[in-house]
N, C-alpha and C positions, 0 to 999 in steps of 0.2 A: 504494500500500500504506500501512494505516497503519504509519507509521513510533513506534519503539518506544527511546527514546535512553536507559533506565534497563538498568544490566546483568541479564542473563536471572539470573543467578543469585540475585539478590538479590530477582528476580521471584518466581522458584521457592521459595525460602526464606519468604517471604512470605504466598504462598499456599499454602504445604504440602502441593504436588503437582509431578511432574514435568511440567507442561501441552507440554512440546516433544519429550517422549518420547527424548531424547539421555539416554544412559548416563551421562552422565559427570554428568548433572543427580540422578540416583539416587544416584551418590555424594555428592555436594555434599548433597545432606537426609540421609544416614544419617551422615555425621561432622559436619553441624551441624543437626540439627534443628528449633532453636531459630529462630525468626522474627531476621532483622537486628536486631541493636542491644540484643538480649537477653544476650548473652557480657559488654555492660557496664555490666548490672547496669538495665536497660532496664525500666520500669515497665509492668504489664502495667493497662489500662484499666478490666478488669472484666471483668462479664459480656457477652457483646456480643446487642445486640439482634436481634431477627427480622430489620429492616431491612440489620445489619452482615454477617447472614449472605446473607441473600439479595443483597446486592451482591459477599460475597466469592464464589457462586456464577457468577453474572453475567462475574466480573473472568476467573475458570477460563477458563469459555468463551471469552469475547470473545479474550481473550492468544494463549488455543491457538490459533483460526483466524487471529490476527493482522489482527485488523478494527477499523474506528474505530468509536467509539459511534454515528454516525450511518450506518454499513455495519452492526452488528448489529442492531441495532434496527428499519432495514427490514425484516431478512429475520424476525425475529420478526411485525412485523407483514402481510407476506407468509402466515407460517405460518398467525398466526391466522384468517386468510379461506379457509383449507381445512380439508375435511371431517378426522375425526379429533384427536386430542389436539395442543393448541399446542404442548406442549415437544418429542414424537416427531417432527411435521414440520418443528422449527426444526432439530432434530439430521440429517434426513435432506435437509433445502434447502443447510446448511453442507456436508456429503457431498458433493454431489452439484457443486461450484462447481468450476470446471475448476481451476484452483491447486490443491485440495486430492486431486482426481481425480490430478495429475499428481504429486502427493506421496505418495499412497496406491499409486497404480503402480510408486512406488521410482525413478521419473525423477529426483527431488530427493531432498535429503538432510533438507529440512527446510518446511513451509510459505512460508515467506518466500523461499528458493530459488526453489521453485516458484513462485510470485509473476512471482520478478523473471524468471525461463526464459519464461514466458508473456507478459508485459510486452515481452519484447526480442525477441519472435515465433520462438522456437524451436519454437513447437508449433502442428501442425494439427489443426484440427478435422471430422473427414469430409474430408479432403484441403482444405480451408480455412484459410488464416492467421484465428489465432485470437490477439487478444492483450489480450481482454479477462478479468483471472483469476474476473470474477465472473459469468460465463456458465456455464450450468446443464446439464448432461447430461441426454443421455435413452436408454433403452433402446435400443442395436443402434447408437450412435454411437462412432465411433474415432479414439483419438487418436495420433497420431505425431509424431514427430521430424520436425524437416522436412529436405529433400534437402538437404542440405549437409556437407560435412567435418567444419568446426568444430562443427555442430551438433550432429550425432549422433557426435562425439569429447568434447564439453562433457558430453552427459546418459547415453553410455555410460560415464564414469567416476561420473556419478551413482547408475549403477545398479549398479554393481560394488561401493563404497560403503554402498547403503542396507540399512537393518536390516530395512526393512516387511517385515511377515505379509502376503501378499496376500489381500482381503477376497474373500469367495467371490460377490460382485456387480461384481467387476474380474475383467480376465485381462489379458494384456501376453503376446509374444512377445518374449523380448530379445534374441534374434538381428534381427529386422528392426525391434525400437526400437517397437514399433506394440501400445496398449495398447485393449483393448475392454469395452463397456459391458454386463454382458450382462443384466442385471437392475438393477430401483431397488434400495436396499438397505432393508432394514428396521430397524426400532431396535436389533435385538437384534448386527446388525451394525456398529455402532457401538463403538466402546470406552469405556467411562464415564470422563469426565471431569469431570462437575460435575452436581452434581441440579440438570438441567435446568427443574424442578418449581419451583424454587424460582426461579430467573430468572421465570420464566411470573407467579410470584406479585409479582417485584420491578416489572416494566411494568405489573402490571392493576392499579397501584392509582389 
């Protein structure tokens, strides 16, 4: 995983969005909305360029999925060798990455959770040990807990926990722990997190 040793909050302040979708990050920007280091009297640069926005677009993205510049950038460049708009298939290849799949199910509490539950083999893939988080779903594949105490006692206090809306191209049973693929999803299934448009513009130059 990319690892990320600067505190989220200051992350989120930063960028002037909740990108980890935790409540308590919506607090933190509605009592200081202000970017770090503005409370002391913190000079502001100016106007910021085409460039500064389309990297702080970029930074949205890249944070939320919890990816390193050379993990995001692949999958952009994946994107663009398929049919259709490059920013919709970047947003629907990030989707679709089993971490996020198992985040989006409510098995974890947060991407990086899920990360690491995938990483330390608590999840199968079609009854398959599955522990790589950047492996890509496909229509009518299921994911589950694997047969163990610990395991399915670890991701059912995850899902008792988690806040997710389930996306209407997931389903989960969480009585048997067992989440399923049922459709790809489409953009509109997404949740906006960053004018994706505008990353597409910051690679193609």
């Amino acid at each position: 995983m990319a690892r990320n040793t600067k505190a989220r909050g200051k992350i989120v302040r930063r960028l002037g969005v909740n990108i980890y979708g935790n409540s308590k990050y919506d607090r933190l920007l509605k009592k200081k909305p202000q970017k770090p280091g503005k409370e002391r009297d913190f000079r502001s640069r100016g106007k910021v360029s085409d460039y500064g926005r389309q990297l702080l677009e970029k930074q949205k993205l890249r944070l939320s999925y919890a990816l390193s510049e050379k993990q995001f950038f692949n999958t952009f460049v994946k994107a663009k060798k398929l049919r259709g708009l490059t920013g919709d298939n970047m947003m629907i290849l990030l989707e679709r990455r089993l971490d996020n799949v198992v985040y989006r199910l409510g098995l974890a509490t947060t991407r990086a959770q899920a990360r690491q539950f995938v990483s330390h083999g608590h999840i199968r893939l079609n009854s398959r040990r599955a522990n790589v988080p950047s492996m890509v779903v496909q229509v009518g594949d299921s994911i589950k807990v694997k047969e163990s105490e610990s395991s399915k006692k670890l991701l059912r206090e995850s899902l008792a926990h988690s806040n997710q809306i389930m996306p209407g191209w997931l389903s989960i049973d969480g009585d048997a722990l067992v989440g399923s693929v049922e459709r790809l999803p489409d953009r509109v299934d997404i949740p906006l997190i960053a004018n994706e448009q505008m990353v597409v513009e910051f690679y193609s130059k």
